[in-house]
NUDO-868365 format. One line per field, with one value per residue (C-alpha): chain; residue number from 1; x, y, z. Coordinates in Angstrom, 3 decimals. Example, Ala and Ser with C-alpha at 12.3 -4.5 7.8 and 13.67 -1.06 7.14 Angstrom:
BEGIN
kette	A; A
nr	1; 2
u	12.300; 13.670
v	-4.500; -1.060
w	7.800; 7.140
***
This chain:
BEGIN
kette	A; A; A; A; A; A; A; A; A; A; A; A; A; A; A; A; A; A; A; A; A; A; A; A; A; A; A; A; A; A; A; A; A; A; A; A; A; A; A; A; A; A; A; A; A; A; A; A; A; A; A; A; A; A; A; A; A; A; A; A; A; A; A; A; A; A; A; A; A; A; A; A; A; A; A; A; A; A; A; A; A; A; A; A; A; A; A; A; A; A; A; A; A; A; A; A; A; A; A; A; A; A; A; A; A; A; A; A; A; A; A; A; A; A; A; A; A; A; A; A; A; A; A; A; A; A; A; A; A; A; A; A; A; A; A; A; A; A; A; A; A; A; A; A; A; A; A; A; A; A; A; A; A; A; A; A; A; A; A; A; A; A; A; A; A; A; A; A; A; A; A; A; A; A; A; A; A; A; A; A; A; A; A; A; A; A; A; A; A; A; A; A; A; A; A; A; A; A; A; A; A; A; A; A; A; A
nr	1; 2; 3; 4; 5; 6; 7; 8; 9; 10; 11; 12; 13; 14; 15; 16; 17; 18; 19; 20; 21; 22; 23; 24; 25; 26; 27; 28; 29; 30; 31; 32; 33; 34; 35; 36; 37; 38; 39; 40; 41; 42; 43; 44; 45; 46; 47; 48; 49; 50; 51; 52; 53; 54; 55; 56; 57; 58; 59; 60; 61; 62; 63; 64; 65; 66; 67; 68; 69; 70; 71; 72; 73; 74; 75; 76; 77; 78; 79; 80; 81; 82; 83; 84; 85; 86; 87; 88; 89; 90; 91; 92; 93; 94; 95; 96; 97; 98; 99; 100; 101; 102; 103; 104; 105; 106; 107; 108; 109; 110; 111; 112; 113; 114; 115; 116; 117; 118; 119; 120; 121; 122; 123; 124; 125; 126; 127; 128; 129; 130; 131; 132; 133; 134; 135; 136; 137; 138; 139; 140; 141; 142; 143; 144; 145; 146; 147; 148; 149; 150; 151; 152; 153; 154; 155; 156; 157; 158; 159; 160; 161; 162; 163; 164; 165; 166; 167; 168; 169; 170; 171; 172; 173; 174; 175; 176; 177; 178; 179; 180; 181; 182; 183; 184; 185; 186; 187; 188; 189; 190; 191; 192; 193; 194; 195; 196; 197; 198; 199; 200; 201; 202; 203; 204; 205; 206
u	0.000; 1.452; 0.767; 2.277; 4.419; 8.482; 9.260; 10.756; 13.906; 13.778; 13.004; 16.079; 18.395; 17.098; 17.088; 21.039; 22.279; 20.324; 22.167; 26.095; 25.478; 24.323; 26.533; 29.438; 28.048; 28.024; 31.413; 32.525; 30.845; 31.986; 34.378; 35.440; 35.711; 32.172; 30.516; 27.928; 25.545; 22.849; 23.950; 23.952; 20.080; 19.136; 20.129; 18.524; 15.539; 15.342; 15.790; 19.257; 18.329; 17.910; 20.913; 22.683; 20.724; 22.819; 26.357; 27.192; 29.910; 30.823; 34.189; 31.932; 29.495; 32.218; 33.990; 31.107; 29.967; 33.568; 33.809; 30.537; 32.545; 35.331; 33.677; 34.547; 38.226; 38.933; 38.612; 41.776; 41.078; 42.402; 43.513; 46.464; 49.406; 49.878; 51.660; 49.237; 46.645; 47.839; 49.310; 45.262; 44.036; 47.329; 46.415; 42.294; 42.862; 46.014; 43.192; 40.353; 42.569; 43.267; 39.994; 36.920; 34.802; 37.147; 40.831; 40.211; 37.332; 39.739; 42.617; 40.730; 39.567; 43.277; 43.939; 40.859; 42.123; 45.411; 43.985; 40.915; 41.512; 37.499; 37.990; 41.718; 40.115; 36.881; 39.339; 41.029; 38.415; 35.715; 38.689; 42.409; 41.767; 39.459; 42.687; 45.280; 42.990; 41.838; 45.712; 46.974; 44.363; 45.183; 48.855; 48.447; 46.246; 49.517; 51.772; 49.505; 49.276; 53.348; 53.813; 54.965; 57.984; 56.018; 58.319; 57.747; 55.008; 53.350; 51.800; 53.929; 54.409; 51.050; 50.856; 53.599; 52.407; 49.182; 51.091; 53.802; 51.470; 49.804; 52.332; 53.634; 50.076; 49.388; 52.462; 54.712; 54.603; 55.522; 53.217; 51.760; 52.636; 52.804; 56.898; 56.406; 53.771; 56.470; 59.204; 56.969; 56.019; 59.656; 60.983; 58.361; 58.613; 62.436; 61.477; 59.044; 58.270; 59.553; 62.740; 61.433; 58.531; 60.374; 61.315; 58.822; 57.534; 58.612; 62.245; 62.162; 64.801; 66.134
v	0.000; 3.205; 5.076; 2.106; 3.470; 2.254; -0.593; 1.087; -0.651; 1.149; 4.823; 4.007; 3.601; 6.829; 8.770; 7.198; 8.635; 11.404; 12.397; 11.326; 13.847; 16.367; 15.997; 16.415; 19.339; 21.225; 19.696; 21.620; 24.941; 25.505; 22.883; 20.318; 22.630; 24.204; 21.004; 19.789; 16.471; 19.459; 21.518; 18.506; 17.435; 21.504; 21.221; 17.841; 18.783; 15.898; 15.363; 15.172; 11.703; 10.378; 11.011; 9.980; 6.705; 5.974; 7.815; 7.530; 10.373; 13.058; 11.495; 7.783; 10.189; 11.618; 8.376; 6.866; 9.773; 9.962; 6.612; 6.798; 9.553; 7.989; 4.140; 4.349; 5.937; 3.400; 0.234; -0.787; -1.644; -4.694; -4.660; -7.072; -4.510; -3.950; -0.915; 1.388; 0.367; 1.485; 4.422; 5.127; 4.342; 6.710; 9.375; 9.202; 9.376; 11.887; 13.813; 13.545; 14.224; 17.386; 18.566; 19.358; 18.104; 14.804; 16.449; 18.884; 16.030; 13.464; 15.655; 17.005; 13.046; 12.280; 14.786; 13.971; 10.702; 11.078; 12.173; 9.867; 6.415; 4.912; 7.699; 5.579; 2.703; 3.615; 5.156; 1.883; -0.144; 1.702; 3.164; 2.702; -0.955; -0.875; 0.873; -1.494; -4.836; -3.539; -3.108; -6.180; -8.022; -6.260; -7.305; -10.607; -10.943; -9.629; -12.182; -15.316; -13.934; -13.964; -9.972; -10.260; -12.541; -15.751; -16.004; -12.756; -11.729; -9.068; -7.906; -5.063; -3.731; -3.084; -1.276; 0.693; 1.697; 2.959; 4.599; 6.301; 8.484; 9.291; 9.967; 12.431; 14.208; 14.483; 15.167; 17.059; 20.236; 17.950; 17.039; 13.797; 13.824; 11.750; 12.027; 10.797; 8.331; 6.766; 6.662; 5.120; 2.462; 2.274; 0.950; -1.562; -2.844; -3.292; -5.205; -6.902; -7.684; -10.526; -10.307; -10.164; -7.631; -4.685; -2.512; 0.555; 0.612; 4.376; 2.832; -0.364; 0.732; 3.240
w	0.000; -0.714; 2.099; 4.595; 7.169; 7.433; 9.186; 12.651; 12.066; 8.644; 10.146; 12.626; 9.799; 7.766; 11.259; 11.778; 8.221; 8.694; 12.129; 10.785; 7.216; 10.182; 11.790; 9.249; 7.807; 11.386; 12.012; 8.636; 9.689; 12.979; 13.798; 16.224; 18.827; 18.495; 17.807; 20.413; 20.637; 21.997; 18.275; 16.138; 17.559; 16.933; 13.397; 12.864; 14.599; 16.895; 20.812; 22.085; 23.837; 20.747; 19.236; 23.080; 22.501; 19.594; 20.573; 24.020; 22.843; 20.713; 19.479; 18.653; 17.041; 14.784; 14.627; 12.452; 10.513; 9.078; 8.931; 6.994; 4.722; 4.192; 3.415; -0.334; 0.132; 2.618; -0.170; -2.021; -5.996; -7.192; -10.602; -10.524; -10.356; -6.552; -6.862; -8.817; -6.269; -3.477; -4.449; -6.139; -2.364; -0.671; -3.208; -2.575; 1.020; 1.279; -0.545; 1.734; 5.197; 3.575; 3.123; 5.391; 6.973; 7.581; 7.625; 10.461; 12.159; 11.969; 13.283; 16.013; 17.144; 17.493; 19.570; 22.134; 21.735; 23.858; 26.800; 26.406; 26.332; 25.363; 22.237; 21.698; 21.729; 20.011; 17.072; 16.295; 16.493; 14.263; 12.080; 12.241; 12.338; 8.910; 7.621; 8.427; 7.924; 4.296; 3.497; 4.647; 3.018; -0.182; -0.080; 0.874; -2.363; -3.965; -1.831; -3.260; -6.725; -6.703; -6.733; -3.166; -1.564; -0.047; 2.851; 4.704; 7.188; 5.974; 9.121; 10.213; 7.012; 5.968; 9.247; 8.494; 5.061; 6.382; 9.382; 7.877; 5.681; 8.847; 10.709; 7.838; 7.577; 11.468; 12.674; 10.504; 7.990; 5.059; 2.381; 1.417; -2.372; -4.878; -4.003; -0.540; -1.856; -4.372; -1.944; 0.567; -2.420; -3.888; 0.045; 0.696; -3.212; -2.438; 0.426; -0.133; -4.053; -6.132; -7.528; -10.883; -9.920; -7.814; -11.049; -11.656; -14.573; -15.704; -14.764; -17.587; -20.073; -18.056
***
């Protein structure tokens, strides 16, 4: 019948993506610092229970709506050549730490996240650990399709690939470029890639 009300589990789920897009458009108005559970139930016209029934938090709140941003930059492609893939994925989300709303969001949960140890914990668990688990799964693909050396662990290093870049963006004045990005790449290709597979491509013939 076309006038049939939502399922309530259905309404829940509209009201949920409803409340993270709120809330990352308030966060890219006025900030982490000026950015409220009571302001982000004003603007969505709803009860600030509600949106506590869902977040016990501001930094969980902000934890999912970027997370909810972010979903698609957060997926490694897979077109055979290891490489080119994750320098795509480095670029796409070099790119969207620089830029509101997640850059300064994300910037400002890592800082509430030193002196708060449920936002630490909440912040690798909802996000840093998406990052490092979608890389390593992406280079073990590479490991079993021979790109990678089959005797190494690749553990560590896909944690270092995804920290180094964030190391470089949070805690320094230096860029993350595509020069940074191909050093980064050129190391762990040295390291890590079959003896036949390390060369770049734009270095064949050279």
């Amino acid at each position: 019948m076309p006038n049939e009300p939502s399922p309530p589990r259905r309404r829940g789920a509209v009201r949920t993506e409803a409340l993270l897009q709120v809330t990352l458009d308030l966060a890219a108005e006025v900030g982490y610092a000026g950015l409220s559970i009571e302001a982000i139930a004003r603007r969505a016209e709803v009860g600030k229970h509600t949106v506590y029934r869902r977040w016990p938090t501001k930094a969980a709140l902000l934890l999912d709506a970027l997370q909810r941003a972010w979903a698609t930059d957060l997926d490694h492609r897979d077109t055979g050549d290891l490489r080119a893939d994750l320098r795509e994925q480095f670029l796409r989300s070099s790119s969207a730490l620089t830029e509101p709303p997640i850059g300064p969001v994300y910037r400002a949960v890592i800082a509430e996240a030193q002196s708060d140890p449920a936002a630490r914990a909440t912040l690798h668990e909802r996000f840093l650990r998406t990052v490092e688990t979608s890389t390593l799964e992406r280079v073990t693909r590479a490991q079993r399709a021979g790109e990678l050396r089959a005797d190494v662990d690749l553990t560590f290093a896909a944690e270092v690939l995804c920290g180094a870049l964030y190391y470089r963006h949070l805690l320094t004045p230096r860029p993350v470029d595509e020069a940074a990005i191909d050093g980064l790449l050129d190391m762990f290709m040295a390291a890590y890639g079959s003896r036949s597979r390390t060369r770049r491509p734009d270095a064949v013939g050279g």
